[in-house]
C-alpha positions, 0 to 999 in steps of 0.5 A: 948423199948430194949425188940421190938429191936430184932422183928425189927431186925428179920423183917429188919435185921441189915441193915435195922435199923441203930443203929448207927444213932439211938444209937447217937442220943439216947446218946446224949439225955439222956446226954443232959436230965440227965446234961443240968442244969450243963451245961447252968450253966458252959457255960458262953455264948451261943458260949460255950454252942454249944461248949459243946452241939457238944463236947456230940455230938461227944462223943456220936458218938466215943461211938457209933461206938466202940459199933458198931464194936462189934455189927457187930460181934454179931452172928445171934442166939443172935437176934433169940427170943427162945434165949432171951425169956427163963430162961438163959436170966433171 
């Protein structure tokens, strides 16, 4: 997946993605995938359990947004393909 991420930017350019929705949802999911038995589990009731599930959710958005301020500041020669695609990549 990581490795089409710069063919999309390239042909969209960073506005047209938004990775930010994408990357929040992203996190939120593997959180959710990789803990939920732990988390049914701690939630005495279905009134936690949201609790839990929009306190990943926002987490997951703060985490987002830091790593968003950096994205902004990625130069342009990063998402070019000669770049990635040789040895200093490897």
């Amino acid at each position: 997946m990581w490795e089409k991420l710069p063919d999309v930017l390239r042909s969209t350019g960073k506005q047209g993605l938004h990775p930010a929705l994408f990357l929040g949802l992203h996190l939120f999911n593997v959180i959710w995938i990789e803990r939920r038995d732990a988390i049914q589990a701690s939630a005495r009731n279905e009134q936690v359990l949201h609790q839990l599930m929009n306190e990943i959710e926002r987490v997951s958005r703060v985490t987002v947004n830091a790593a968003m301020v950096s994205w902004k500041k990625w130069p342009e020669r990063l998402l070019k393909k000669e770049w990635y695609s040789d040895d200093r990549c490897q």
